[in-house]
N, C-alpha and C positions, 0 to 999 in steps of 0.2 A: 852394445851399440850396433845399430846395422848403417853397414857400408854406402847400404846405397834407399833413394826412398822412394820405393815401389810407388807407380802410377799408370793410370789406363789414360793414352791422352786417342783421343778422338780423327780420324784424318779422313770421314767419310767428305770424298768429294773434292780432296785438297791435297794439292802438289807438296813431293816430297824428292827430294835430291837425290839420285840413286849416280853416284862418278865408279865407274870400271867396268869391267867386262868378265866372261870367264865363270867361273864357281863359286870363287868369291861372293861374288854380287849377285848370281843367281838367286839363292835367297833372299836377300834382302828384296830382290825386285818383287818376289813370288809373298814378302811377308806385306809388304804395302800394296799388292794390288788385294790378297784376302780380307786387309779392310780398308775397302773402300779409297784407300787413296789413288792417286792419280801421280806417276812416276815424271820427274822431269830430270832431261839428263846434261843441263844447259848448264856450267856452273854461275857465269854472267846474270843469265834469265830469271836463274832459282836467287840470285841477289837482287835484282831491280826489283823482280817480282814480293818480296820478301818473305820466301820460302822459310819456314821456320823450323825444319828437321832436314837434315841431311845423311846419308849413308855411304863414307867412302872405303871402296874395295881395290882399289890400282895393287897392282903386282909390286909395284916398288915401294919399299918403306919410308924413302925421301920424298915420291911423290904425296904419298899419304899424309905425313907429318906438313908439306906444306897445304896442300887443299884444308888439314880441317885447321891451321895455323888461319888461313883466310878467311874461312867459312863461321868461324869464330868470332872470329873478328868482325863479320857481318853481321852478327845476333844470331846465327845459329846454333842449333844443337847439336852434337855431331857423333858418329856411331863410325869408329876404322875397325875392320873388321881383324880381329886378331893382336888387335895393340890397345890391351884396355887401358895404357895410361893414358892414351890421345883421344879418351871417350868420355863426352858431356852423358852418356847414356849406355845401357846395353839392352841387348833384344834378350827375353828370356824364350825356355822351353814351354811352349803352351798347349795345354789339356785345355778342350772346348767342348761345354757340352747348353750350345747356344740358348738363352744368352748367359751363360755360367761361363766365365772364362779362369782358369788357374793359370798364374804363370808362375817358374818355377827358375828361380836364375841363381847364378854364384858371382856376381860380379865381376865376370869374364874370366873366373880361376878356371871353368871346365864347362865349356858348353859339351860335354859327352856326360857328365856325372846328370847335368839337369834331363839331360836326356832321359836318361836308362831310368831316372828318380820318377818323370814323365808316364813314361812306357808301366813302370808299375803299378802307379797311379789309374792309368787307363783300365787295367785290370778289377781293380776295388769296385771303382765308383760307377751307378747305372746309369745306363745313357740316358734315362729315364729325368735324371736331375734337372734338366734343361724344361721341362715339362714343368716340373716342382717351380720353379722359380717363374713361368708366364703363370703360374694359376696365382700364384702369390701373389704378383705383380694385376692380374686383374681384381683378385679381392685386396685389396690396395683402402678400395672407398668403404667398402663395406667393415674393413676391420679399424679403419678411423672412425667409424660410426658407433661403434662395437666399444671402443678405447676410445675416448677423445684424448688421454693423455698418455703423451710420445712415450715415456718410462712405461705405464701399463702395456703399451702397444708391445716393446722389446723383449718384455718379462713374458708376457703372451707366446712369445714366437719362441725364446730361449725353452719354456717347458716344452712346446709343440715338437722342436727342429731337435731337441738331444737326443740322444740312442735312447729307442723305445719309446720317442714319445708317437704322436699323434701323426706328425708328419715328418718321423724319422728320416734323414737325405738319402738313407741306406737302401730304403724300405723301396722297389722298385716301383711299387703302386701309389705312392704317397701323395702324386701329383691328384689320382682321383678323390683323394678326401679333400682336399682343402674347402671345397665349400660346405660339406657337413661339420668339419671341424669350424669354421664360421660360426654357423649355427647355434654350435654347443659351448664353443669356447668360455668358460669362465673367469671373472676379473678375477686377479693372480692375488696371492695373499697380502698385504699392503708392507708387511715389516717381519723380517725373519734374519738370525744373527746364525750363524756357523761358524767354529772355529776349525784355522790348521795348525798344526802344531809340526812345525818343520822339524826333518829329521838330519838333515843335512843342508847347508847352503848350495849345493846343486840341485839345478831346476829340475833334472834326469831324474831324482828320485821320486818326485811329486807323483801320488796316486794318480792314476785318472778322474777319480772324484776328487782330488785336489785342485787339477787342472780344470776340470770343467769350474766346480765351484770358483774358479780365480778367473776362467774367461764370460760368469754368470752375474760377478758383483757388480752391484753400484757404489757399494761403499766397502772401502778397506782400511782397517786398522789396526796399525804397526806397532806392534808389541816387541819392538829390538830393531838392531840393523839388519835390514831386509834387503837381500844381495839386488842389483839392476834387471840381474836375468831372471828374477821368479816373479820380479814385478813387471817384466813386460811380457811375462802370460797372461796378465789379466787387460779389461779393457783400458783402452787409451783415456778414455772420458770418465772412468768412475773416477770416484772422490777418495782422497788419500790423505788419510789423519794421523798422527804418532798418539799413538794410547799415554795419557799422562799418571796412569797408575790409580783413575776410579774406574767404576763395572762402566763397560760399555753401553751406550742405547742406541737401539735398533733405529735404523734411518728408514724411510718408506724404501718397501723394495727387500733387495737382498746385502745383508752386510758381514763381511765374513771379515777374524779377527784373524792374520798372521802373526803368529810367537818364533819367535826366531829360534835356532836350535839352545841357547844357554838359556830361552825362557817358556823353554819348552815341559820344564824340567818340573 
């Protein structure tokens, strides 16, 4: 289960609570002017007004605990910096490679670990990716033209976007093909079954062709008890069936069978 649930909330143009002064807060103010919001340092104003994220950094830990105790209590959200139990939210470590943004957080166990995890990150991926993702988003119409149906569309993108495909993220130039891959693209095969055969209940052993296949399906079905953590490798919207002991049939799309380690056998 994750701790916390990841979300990109939006502040272009809108007032955000920034209370202290000092290093603390320095960040904080530098992370809500890079997007776009608008810093208010009123606590009163940021309530009348009805400010809806807050960031408080005060030196003192009693001051802290009461502002976001109030700030709370007004309908805010509230980020102290340093005290993750007095926090509706926490700010992660962000790789940007516009408009591609990764954030990277621990739910305030180590903003240093998200860091360095960051910084390695920055090394792998081309800054080229940012590019990949406005060409995608311009052939947007033409690949709904291409697909009219939303499943074909994903299935399209998943053979394109893996290692070695067509518009590999890897791949520094990838952003130049997308519209000859347009072009050429083929409707993706309509129904195809793979199986895994788990060798262990930890998700750490999963091949890479395991994992891609579990983050490619639309349909899965569970041939045993299948641990929480290997099922949320795969996506959040495929369909999840328990196998009742006849041969499986292929669903449109990609359907891959998990056997659990005792039905592996």
């Amino acid at each position: 289960m994750i701790n916390s649930l990841p979300l990109f909330h939006r502040i272009q143009g809108q007032k955000v609570l920034v209370l202290g002064d000092g290093d603390a807060a320095e960040p904080k103010k530098r992370l809500v002017e890079r997007a776009g919001g608008v810093i208010e340092y009123d606590m009163q104003r940021a309530i009348d007004e009805g400010v809806r994220l807050a960031f408080v950094a005060y030196d003192d830990p009693r001051a802290c605990e009461n502002a976001a105790i109030n700030l709370r209590c007004a309908g805010m959200l509230v980020n102290v910096v340093d005290m993750p139990d007095l926090c509706d939210f926490t700010t992660p470590s962000i790789l940007e490679r516009e408009p591609l943004l990764i954030a990277i957080g621990t739910g305030g166990a180590s903003a240093g670990l998200a860091k360095h995890v960051r910084l390695r990150l920055e090394r792998l991926l081309p800054q080229s990716l940012g590019e990949l993702a406005q060409a995608l988003f311009a052939g947007r119409d033409a690949l709904r033209r291409k697909f009219p149906d939303g499943a074909d569309r994903r299935r399209a993108l998943d053979d394109s976007l893996r290692e070695g495909g067509a518009l590999d993220p890897f791949d520094p130039v990838a952003h130049a093909r997308v519209a000859q891959w347009l072009a050429d693209a083929d409707r993706p095969e309509p129904a195809r079954i793979e199986t895994i055969a788990l060798s262990s209940l930890d998700p750490e052993d999963l091949t890479l062709r395991q994992a891609r296949l579990l983050g490619e399906a639309d349909t899965l079905l569970l041939d045993g008890e299948i641990p929480a953590a290997i099922l949320a490798r795969a996506r959040a919207d495929a369909a999840r069936e328990q196998l009742d002991g006849t041969a499986p049939n292929a669903a449109p799309g990609l359907t891959v069978v998990l056997k659990a380690p005792d039905q592996a056998a």
